[in-house]
N, CA, C and O of each residue as an XYZ file, in Angstrom:
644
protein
N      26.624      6.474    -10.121
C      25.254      6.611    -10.568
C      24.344      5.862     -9.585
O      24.344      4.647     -9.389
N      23.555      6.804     -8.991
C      22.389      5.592     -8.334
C      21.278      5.492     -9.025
O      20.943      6.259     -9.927
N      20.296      3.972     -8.390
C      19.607      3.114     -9.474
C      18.486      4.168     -9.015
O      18.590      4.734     -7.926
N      17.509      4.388     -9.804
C      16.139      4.726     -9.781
C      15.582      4.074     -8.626
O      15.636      2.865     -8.855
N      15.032      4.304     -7.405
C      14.459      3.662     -6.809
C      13.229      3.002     -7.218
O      12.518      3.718     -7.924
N      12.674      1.572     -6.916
C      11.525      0.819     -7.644
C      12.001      0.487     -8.947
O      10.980      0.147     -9.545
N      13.180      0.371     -9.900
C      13.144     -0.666    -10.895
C      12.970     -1.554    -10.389
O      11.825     -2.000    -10.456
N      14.055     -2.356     -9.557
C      13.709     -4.085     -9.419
C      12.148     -4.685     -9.160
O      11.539     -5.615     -9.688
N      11.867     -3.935     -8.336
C      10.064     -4.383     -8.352
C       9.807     -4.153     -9.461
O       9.439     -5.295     -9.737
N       9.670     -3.557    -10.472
C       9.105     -3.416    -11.668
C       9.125     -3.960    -12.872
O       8.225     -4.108    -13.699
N      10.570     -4.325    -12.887
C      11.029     -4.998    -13.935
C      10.688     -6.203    -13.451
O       9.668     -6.631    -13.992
N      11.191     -6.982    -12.563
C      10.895     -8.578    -11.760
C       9.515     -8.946    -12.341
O       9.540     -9.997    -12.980
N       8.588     -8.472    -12.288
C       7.465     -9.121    -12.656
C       7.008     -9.207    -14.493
O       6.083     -9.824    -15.020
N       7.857     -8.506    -14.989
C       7.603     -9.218    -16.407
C       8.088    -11.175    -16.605
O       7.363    -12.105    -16.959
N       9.897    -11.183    -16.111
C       9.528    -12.741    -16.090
C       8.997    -13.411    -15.101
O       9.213    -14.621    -15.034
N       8.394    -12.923    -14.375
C       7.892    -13.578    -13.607
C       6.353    -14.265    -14.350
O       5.966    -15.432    -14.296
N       5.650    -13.001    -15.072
C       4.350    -13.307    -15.696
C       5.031    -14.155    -17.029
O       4.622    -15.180    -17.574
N       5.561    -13.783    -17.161
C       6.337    -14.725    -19.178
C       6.351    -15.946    -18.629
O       5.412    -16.709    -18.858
N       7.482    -16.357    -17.767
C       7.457    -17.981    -17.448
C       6.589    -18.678    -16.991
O       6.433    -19.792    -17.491
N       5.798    -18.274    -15.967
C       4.640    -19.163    -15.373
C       3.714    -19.168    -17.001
O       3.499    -20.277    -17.488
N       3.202    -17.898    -17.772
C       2.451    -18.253    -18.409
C       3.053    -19.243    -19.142
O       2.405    -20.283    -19.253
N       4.373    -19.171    -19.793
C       5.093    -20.469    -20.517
C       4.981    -21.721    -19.806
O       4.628    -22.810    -20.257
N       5.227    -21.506    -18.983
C       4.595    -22.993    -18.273
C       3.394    -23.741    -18.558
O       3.521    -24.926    -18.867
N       2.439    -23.307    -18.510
C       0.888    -23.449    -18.841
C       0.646    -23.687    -20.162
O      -0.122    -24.536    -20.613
N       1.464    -22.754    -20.897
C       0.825    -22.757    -22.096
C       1.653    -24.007    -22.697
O       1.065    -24.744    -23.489
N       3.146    -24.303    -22.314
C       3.346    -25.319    -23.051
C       2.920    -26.301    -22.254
O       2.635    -27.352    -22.827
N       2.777    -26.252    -20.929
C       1.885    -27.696    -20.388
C       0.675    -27.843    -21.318
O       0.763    -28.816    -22.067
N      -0.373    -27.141    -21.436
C      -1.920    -27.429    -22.103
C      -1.173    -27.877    -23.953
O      -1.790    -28.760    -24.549
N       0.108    -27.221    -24.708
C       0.216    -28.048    -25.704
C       0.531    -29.648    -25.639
O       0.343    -30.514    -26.494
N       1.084    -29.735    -24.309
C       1.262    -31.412    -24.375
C       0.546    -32.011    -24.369
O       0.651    -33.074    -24.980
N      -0.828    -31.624    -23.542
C      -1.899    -32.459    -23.411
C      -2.931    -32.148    -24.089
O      -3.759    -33.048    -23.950
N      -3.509    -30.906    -25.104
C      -4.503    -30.265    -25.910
C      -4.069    -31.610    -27.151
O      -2.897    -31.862    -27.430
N      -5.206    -32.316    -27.743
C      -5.176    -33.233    -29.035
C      -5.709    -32.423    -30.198
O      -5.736    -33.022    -31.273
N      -6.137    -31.177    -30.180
C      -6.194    -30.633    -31.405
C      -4.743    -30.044    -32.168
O      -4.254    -29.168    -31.455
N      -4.104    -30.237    -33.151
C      -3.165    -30.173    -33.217
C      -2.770    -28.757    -33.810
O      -1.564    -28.519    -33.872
N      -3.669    -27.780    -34.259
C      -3.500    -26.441    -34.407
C      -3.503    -25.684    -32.846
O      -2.705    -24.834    -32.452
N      -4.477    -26.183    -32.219
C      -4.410    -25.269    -30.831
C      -3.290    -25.434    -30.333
O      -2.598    -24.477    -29.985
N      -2.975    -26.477    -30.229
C      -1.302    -26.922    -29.075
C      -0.012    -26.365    -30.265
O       1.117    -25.907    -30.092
N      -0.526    -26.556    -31.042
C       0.939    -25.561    -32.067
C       0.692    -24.491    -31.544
O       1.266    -24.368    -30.462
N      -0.195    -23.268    -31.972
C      -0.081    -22.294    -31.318
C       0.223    -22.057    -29.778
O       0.862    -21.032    -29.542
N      -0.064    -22.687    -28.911
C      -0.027    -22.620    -27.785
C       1.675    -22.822    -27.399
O       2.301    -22.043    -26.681
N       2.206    -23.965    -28.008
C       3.492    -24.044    -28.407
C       4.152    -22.688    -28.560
O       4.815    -22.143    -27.677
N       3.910    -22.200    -29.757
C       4.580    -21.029    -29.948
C       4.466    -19.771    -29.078
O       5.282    -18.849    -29.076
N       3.432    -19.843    -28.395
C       3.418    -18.219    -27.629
C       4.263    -19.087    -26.383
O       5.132    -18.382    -25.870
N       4.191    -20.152    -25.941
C       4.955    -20.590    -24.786
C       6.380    -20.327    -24.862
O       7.031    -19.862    -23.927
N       7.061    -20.776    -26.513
C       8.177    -20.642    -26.492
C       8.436    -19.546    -26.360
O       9.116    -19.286    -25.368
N       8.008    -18.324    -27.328
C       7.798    -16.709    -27.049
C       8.381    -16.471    -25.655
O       9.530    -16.096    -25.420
N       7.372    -16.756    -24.717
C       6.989    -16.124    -23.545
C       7.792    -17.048    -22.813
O       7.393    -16.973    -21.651
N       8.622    -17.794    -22.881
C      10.098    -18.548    -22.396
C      11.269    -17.747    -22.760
O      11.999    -17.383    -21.839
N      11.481    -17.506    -23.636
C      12.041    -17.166    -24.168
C      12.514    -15.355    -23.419
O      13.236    -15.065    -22.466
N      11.733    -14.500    -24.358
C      11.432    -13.157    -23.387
C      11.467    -13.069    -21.772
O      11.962    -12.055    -21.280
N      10.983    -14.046    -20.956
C      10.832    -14.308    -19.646
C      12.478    -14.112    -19.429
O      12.916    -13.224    -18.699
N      13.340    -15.056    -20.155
C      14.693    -15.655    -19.799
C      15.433    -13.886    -20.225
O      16.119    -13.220    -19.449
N      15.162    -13.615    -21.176
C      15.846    -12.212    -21.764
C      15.417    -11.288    -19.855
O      16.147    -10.656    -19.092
N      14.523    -11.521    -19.807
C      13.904    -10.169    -18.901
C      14.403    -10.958    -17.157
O      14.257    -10.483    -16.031
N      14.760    -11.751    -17.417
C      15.383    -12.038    -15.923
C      16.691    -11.676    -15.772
O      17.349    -11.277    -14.811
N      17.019    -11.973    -17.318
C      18.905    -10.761    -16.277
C      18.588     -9.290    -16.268
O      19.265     -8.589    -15.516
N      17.679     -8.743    -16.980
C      17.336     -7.207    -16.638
C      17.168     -7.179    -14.633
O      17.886     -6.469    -13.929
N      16.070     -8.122    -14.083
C      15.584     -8.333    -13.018
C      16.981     -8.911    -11.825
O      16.882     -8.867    -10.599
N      18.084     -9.372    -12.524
C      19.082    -10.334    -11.481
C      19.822     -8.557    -11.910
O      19.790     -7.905    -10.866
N      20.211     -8.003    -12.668
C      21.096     -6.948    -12.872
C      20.484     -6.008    -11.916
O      21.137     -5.414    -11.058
N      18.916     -5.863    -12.128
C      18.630     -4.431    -11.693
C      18.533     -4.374     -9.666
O      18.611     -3.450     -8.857
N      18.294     -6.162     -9.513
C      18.574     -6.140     -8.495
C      19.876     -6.311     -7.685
O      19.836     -6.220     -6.458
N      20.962     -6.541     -8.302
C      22.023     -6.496     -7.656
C      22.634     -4.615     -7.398
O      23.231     -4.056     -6.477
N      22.200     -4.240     -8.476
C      22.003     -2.807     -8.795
C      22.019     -1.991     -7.337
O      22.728     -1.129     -6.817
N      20.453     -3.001     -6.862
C      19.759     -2.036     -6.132
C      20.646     -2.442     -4.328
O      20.606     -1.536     -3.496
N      21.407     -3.891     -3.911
C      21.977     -3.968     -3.144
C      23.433     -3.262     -2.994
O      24.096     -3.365     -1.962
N      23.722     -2.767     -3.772
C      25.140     -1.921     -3.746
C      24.962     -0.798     -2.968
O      24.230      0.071     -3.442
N      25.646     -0.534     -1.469
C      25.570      0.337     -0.822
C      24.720      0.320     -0.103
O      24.589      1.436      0.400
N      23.690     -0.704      0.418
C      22.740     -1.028      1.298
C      23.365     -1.278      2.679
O      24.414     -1.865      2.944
N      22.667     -0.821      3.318
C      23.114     -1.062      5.264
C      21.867     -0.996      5.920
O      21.160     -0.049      6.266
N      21.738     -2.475      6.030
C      20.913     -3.027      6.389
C      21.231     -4.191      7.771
O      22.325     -4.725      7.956
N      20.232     -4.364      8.472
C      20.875     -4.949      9.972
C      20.984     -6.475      9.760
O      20.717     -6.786      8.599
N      21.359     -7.690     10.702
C      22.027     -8.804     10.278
C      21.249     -9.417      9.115
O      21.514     -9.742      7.957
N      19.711     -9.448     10.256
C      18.878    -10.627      9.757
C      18.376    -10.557      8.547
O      17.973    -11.536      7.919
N      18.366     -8.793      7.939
C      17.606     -8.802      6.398
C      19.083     -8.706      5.866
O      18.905     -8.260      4.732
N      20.191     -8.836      5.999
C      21.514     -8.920      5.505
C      21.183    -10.482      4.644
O      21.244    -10.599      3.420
N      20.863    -11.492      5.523
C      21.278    -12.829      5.697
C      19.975    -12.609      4.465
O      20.212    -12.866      3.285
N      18.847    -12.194      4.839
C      17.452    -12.511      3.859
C      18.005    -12.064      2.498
O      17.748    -12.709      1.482
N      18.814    -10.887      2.479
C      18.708    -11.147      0.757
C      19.757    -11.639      0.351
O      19.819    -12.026     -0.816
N      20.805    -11.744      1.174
C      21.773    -12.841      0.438
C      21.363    -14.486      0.081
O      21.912    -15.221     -0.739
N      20.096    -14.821      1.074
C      19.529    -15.919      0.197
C      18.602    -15.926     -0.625
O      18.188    -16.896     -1.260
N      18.195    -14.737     -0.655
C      17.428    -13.919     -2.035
C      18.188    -13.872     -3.744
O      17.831    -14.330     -4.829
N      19.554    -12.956     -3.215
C      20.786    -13.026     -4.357
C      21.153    -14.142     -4.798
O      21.156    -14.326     -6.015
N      21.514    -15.060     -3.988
C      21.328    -16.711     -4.534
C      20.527    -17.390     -5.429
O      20.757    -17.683     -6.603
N      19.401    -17.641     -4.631
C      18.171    -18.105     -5.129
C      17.982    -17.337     -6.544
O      17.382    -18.104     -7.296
N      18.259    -16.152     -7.163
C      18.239    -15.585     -8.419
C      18.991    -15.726     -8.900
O      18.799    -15.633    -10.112
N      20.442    -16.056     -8.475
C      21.357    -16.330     -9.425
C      21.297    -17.818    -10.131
O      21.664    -18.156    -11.256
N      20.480    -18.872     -8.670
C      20.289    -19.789     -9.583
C      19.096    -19.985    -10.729
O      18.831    -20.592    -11.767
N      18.713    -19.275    -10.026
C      16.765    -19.245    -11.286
C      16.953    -18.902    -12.111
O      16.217    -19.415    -12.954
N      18.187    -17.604    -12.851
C      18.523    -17.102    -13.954
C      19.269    -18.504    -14.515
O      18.898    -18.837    -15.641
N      19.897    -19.043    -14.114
C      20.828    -20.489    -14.689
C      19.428    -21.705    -15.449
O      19.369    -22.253    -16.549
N      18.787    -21.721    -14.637
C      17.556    -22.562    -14.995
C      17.005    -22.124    -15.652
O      17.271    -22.750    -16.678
N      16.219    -21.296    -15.932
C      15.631    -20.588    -16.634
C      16.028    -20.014    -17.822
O      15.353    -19.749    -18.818
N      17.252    -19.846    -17.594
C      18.231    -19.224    -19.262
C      18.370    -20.851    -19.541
O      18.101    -21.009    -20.732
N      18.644    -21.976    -19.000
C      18.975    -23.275    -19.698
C      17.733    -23.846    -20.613
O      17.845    -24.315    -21.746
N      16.514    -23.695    -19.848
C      15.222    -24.540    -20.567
C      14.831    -23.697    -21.705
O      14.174    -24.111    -22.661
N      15.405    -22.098    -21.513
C      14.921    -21.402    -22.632
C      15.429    -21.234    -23.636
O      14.950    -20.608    -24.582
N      16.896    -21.979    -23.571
C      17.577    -22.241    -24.718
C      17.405    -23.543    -24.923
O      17.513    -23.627    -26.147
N      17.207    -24.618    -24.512
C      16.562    -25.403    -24.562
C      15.622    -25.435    -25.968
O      15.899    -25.568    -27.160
N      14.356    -25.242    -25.207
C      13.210    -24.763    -25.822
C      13.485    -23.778    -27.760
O      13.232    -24.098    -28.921
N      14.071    -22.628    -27.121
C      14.560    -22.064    -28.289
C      15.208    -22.326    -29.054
O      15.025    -22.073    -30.245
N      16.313    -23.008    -28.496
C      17.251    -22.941    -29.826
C      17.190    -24.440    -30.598
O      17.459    -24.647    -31.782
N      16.668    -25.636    -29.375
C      16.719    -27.241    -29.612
C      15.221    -27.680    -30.576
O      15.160    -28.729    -31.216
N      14.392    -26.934    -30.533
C      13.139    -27.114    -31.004
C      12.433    -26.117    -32.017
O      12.733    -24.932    -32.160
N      11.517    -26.758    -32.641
C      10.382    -25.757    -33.916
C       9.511    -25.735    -32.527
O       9.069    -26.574    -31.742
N       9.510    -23.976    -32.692
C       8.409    -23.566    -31.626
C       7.480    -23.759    -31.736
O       6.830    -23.166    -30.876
N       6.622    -24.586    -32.673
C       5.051    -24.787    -32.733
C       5.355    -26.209    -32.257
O       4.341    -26.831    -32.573
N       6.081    -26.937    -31.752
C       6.502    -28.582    -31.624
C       5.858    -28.435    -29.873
O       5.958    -27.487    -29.093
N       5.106    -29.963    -29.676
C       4.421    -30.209    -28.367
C       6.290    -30.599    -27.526
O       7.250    -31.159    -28.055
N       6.194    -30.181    -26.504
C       7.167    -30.277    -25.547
C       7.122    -31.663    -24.599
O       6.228    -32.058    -23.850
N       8.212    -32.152    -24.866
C       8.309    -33.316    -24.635
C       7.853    -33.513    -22.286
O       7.923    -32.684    -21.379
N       7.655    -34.249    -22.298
C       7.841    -34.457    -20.669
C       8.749    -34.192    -20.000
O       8.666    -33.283    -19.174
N       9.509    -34.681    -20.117
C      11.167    -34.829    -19.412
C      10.921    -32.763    -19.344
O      11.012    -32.099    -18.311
N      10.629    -32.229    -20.684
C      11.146    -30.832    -20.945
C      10.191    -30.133    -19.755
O      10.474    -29.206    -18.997
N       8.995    -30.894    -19.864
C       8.370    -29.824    -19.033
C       8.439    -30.081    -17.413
O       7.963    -29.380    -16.520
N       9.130    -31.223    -17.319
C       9.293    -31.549    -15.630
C      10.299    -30.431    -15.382
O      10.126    -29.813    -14.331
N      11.509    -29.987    -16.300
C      12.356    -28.909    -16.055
C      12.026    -27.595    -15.984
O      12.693    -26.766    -15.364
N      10.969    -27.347    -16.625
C      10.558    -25.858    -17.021
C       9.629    -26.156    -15.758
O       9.695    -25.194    -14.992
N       8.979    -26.930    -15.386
C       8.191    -26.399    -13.745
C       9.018    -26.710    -12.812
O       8.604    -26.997    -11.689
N      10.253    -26.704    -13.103
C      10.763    -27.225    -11.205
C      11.628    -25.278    -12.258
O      11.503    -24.300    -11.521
N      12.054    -25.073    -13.128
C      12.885    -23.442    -13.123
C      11.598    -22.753    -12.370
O      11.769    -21.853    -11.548
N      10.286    -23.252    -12.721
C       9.372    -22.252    -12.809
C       9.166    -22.012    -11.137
O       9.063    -20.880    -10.665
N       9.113    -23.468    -10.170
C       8.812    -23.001     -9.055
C      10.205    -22.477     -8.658
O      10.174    -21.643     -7.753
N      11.404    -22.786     -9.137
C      12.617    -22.004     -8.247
C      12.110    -20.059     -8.346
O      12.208    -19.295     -7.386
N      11.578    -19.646     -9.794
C      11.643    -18.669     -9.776
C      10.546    -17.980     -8.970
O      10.586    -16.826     -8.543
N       9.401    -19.008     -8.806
C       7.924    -18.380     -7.174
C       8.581    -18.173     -6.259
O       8.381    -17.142     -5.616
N       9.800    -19.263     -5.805
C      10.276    -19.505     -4.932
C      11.121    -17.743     -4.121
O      11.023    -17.056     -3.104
N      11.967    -17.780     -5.560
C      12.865    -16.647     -5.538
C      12.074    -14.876     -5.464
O      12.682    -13.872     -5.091
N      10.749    -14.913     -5.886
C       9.941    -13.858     -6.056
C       9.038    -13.834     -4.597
O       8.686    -12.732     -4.174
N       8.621    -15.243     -3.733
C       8.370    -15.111     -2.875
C       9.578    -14.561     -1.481
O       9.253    -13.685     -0.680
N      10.675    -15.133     -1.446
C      11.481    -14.426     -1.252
C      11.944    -12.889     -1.295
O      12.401    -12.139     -0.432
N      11.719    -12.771     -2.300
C      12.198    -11.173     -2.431
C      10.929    -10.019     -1.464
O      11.176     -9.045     -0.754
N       9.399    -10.741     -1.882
C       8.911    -10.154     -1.137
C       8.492     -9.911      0.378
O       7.812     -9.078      0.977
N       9.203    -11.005      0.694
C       9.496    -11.204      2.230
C      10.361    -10.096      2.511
O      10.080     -9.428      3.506
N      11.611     -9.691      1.655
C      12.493     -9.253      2.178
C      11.860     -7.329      1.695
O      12.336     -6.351      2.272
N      10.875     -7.219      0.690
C      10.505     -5.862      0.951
C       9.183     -5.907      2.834
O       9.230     -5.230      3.862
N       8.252     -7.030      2.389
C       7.522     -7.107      3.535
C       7.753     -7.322      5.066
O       7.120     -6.806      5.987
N       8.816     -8.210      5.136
C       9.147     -9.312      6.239
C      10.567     -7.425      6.934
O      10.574     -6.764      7.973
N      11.164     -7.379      6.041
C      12.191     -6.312      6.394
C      12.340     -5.038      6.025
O      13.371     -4.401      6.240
N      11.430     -4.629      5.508
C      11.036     -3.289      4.936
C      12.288     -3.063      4.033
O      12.213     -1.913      3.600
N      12.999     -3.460      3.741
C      14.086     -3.323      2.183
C      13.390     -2.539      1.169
O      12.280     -2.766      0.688
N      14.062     -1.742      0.953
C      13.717     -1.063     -0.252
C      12.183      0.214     -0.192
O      11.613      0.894     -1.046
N      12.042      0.041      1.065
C      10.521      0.984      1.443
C      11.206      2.219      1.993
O      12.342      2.108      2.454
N      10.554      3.448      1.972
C      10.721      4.679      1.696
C      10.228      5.288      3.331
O       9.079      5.221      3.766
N      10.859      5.600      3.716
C      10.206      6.371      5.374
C       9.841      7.578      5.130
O      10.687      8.389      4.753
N       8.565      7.929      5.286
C       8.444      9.506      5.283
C       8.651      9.711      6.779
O       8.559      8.886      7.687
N       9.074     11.527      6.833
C       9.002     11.756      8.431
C       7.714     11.565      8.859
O       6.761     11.693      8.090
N       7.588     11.251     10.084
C       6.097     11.193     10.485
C       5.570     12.546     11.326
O       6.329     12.896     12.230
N       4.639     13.160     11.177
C       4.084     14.023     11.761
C       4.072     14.122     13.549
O       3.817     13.020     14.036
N       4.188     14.682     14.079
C       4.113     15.170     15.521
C       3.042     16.202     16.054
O       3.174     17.421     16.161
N       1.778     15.295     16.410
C       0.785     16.423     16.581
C       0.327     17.693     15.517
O      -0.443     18.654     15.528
N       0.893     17.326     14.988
C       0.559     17.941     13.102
C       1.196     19.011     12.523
O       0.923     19.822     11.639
N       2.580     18.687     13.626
C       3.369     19.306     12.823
C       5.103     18.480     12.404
O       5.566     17.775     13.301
N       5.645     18.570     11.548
C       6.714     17.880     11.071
C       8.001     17.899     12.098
O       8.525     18.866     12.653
N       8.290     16.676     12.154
C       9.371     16.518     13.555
C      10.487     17.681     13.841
O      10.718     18.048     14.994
N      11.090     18.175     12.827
C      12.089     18.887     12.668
C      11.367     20.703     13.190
O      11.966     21.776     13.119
N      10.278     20.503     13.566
C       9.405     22.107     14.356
C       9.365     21.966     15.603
O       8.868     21.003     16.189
N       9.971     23.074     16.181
C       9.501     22.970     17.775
C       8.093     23.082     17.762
O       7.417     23.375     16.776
N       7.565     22.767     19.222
C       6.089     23.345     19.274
C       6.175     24.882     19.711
O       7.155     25.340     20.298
N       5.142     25.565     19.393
C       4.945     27.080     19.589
C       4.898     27.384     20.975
O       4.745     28.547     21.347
């Protein structure tokens, strides 16, 4: 079976938007003193931790998916194997704080420090790992589509008249 071309770009950016916003949102409950706002804020953080962590093995699956059968030359060889890495560890971090978070705590509860020094160092591994990846569509054209290019305006495969 081959993968749909463009899942991994597609899917990748749901946790990508879930965790950073979890980040924020449970950073502003630690420090917000109204104690209804930072509960709520609490809870959509855990939410959106939570879901983020579900939607990153969709994103580590759909991209390993998409390297099966790739032939590609050394240097973008080497780029996404430290791409494949870098996600295998961000899924480890990121599935840890979100069980963490989920399963250790009442999701309306302000998040302790220690918790959130972990959830921003998963959070930059996973910029880290997303900046990466797009190096390796930008930096190496991975995963980009060649059309034939035209020849005086007509398609390569035409003699001229």
């Amino acid at each position: 079976m081959t993968m749909v071309p463009g899942w991994h770009p597609a899917i990748v950016h749901f946790p990508l938007g879930l965790v950073v916003t979890a980040a924020f949102a449970l950073g502003a409950a630690r420090v917000l003193r109204n104690e209804s706002t930072a509960g709520m804020l609490a809870t959509v953080g855990t939410w959106n931790l939570c879901l983020g962590a579900l939607g990153i093995f969709f994103a580590l699956g759909t991209g390993l998916a998409a390297v099966i059968g790739l032939h590609v030359d050394a240097a973008a060889h080497q780029a996404i194997a430290l791409h494949v890495k870098s996600a295998v560890v961000t899924t480890l971090l990121v599935t840890l704080v979100a069980v963490w978070r989920g399963a250790a705590t009442a999701p309306n509860s302000r998040p302790s420090g220690f918790f959130l020094l972990m959830l921003w160092a998963a959070t930059a591994a996973l910029l880290v790992t997303g900046y990466r990846g797009g190096q390796n569509v930008y930096r190496h054209g991975i995963g980009v589509a060649v059309e034939p290019r035209m020849t005086e305006g007509r398609p390569p495969d035409r003699p001229a008249p």
